[in-house]
PASE-412951 format. One record per residue (C-alpha): residue in one letter; z, x, y. Coordinates in steps of 0.001 Angstrom, whole numbers, padded with zeros to 6 digits, always signed. Layout:
N
AZXY;...
This chain:
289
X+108611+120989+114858;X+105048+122241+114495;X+106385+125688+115342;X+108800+125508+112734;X+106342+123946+109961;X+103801+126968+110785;X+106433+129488+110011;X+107766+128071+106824;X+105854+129390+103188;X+104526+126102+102035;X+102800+123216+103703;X+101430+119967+102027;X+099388+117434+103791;X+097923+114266+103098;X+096004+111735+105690;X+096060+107758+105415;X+094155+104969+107612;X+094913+103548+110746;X+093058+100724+112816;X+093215+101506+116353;X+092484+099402+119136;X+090962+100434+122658;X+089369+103717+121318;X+087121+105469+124116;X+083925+105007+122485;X+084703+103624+119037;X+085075+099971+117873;X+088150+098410+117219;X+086744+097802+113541;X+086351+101783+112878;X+089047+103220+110756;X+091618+106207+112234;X+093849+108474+110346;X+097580+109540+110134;X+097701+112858+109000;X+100949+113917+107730;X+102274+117458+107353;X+105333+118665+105815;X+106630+122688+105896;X+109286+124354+107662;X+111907+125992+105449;X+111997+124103+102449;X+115914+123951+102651;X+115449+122006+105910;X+111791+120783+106179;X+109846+119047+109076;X+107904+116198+108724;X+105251+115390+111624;X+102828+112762+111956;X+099720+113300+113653;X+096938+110499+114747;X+093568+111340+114816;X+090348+109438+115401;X+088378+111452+111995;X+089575+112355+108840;X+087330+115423+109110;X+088686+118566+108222;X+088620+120353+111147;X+092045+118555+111475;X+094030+120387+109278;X+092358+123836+110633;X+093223+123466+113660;X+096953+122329+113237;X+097425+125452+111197;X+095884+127583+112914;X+097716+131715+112281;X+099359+130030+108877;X+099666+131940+106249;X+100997+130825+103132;X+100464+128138+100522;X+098453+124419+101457;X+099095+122092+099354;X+096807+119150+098969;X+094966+116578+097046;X+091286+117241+096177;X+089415+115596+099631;X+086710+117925+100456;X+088027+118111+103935;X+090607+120708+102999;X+088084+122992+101599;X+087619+125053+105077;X+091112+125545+104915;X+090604+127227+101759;X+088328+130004+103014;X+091010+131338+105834;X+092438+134166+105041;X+096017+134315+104089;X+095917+130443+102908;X+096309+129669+099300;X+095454+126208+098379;X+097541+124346+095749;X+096674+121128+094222;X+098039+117962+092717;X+098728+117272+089393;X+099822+113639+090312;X+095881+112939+091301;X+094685+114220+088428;X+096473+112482+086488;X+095913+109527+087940;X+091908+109490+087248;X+093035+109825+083248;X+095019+106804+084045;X+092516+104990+085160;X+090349+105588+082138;X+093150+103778+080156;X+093004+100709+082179;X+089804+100489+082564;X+089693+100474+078568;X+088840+097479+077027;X+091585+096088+074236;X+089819+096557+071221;X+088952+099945+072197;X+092629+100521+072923;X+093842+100249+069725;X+092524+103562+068939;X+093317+107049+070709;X+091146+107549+073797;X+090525+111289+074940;X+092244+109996+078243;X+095523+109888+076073;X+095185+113489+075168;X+094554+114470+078699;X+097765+113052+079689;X+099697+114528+077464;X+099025+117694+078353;X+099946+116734+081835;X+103320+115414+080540;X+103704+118415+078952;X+103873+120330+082118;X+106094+117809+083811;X+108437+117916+080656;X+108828+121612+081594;X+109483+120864+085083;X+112384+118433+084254;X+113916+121007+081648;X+114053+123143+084947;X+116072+120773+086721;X+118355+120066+084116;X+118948+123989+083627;X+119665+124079+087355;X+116707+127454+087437;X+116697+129192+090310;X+113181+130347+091656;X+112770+133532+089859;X+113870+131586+086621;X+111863+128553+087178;X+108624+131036+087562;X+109434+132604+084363;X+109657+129722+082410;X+106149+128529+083980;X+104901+131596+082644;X+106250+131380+079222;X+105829+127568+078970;X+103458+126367+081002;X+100935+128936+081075;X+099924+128742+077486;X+099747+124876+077802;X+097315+125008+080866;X+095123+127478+078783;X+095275+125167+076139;X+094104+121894+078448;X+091076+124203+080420;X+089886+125050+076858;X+089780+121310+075607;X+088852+120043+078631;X+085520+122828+078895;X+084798+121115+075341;X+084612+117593+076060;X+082593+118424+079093;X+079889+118711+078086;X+080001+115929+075319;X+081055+112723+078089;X+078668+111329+080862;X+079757+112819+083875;X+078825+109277+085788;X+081989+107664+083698;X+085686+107175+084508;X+086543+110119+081814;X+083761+112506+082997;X+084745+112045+086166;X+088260+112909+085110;X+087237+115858+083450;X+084862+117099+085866;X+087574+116775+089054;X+090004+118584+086780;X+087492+121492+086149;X+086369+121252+089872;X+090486+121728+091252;X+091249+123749+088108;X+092029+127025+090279;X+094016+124994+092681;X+096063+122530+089693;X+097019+125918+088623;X+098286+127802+091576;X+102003+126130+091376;X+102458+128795+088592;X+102201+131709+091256;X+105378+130967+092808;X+108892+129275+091753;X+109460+127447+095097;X+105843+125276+094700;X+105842+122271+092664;X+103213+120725+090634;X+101902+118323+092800;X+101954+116665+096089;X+104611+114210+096101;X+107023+115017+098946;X+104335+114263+101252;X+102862+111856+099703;X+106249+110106+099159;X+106830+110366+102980;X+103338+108681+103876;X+104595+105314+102047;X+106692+103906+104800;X+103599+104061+106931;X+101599+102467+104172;X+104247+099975+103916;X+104660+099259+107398;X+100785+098812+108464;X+100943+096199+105887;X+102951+093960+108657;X+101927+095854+111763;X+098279+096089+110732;X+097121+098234+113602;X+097962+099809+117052;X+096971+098324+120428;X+096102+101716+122025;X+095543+105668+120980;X+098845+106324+123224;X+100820+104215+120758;X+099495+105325+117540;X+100690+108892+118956;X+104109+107297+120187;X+103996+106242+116580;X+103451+109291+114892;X+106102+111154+117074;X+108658+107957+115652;X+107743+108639+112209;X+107633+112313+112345;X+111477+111740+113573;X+112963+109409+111323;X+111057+110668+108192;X+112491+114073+109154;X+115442+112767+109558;X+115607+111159+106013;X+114089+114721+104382;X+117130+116393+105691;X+119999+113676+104374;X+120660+112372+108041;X+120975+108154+108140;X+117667+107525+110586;X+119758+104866+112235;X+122816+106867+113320;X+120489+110136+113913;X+118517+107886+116792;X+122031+106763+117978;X+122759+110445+118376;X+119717+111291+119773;X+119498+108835+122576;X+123002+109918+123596;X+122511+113001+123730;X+118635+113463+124986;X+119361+112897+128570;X+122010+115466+128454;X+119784+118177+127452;X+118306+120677+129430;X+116968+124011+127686;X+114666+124455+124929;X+117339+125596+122833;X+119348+122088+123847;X+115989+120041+122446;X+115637+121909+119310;X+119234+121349+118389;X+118673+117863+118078;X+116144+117936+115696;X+117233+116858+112815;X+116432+120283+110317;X+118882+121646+113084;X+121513+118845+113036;X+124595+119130+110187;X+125142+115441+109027;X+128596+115614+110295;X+127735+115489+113647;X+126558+111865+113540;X+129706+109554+114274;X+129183+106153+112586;X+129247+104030+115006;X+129892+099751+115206;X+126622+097744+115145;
């Protein structure tokens, strides 16, 4: 799986907390990570959790380590070392930046609401962008056509935002909600606007981002792991079933399937094929609970 995610074009990554008990040298109280990265052919992507005691960014370096392609991310400083390799192009997320705009609207206070805030012109531009993104879907574009209509569409409207958004700058204190807004958007602007290079990128970070909510979701009711060796039994759980989901398989009868056939196997090429980017839906029986 991390073989396969290395060779694919694209890889997006995004880290949440864990508490983990019985840490060599660390309290129970100090906060972990699961780091999640997704890449692998995009057709039939891999999904693999990875604990770690640090959020530092040496993480991401070294699991990608002789990649070379596109890294997708949101804008934690952490990923920034990844951005001087050579051969790596970092991407960023529109979804986060558009979230700190959103925040300036409910932060707003009603009276000031009834009139337009700058934060609603922000946004719009961003739903501009996303409005071209769904006439893409709906036009079924293949990648060269969905790059072409970036250029001709979206292009012009990014200019368009960097130009207001370099003339509020200066006019908002940077220490609010809206010049903080403005100044992240500035700060990623190279990165927010690397999806137009290539069709098969998307605007933001989403799939992975949308595959690190069942862990959220879970730790709610599990709230932490006993020992490192099962936050890493954990991770390699996760990495399967969320892989499993990514590539249409039912998690339930794909473990079936797998605990079948496991002890059977007995090459390399045996393990891989039951990995679910390698498995055809078809092959999983349903079976009587």
């Amino acid at each position: 799986m991390d073989r396969a995610i290395r060779e694919g074009p694209i890889v997006n990554i995004d880290e949440t907390t864990v508490q983990v008990l019985q840490e060599p040298g660390r309290a129970d109280t100090q906060k972990s990570y699961m780091w999640v990265f997704r890449g692998g052919n995009p057709e039939r992507p891999v999904l693999r959790y990875q604990y770690h005691p640090t959020r530092a960014g040496s993480v991401p370096l070294s699991y990608l380590e002789g990649f070379k392609g596109y890294v997708q991310t949101d804008g934690y400083n952490g990923y920034d070392a990844l951005g001087r390799k050579p051969g790596i192009v970092m991407v960023g997320c529109w979804a986060h930046a558009r979230r700190k705009f959103h925040d300036v609207l409910q932060a707003a206070a009603p009276q000031v609401a009834k009139r337009r805030l700058a934060a609603e012109d922000a946004i719009e531009f961003i739903r501009q962008l996303y409005r071209i993104e769904k006439e893409a879907r709906v036009k079924e574009c293949c990648i060269p056509e969905l790059y072409e209509l970036r250029q001709q569409h979206a292009k012009p409207v990014l200019e368009e935002f960097k130009r207001w958004l370099e003339e509020k700058a200066p006019l908002t204190p940077p220490g609010g909600l809206l010049g903080k807004a403005i100044g992240y958007t500035l700060n990623q602007w190279s990165r927010l606007i690397a999806y137009l290079q290539d069709g098969r990128l998307r605007p933001d970070n989403n799939l992975v981002e949308n595959a690190i909510r069942p862990f959220v979701v879970g730790r709610k009711n599990w709230l932490f792991s006993g020992h490192p060796r099962g936050a890493a039994a954990s991770a390699f759980l996760y990495s399967l079933i969320e892989t499993a989901k990514a590539n249409g398989l039912k998690p339930y009868l794909y473990m079936r399937h797998l605990f079948d056939q496991l002890p059977l196997a007995k090459t390399e090429e045996h393990y891989r094929n039951l990995l679910p980017p390698y498995m055809n839906a078809s092959c999983l029986n349903p079976v009587a609970a």
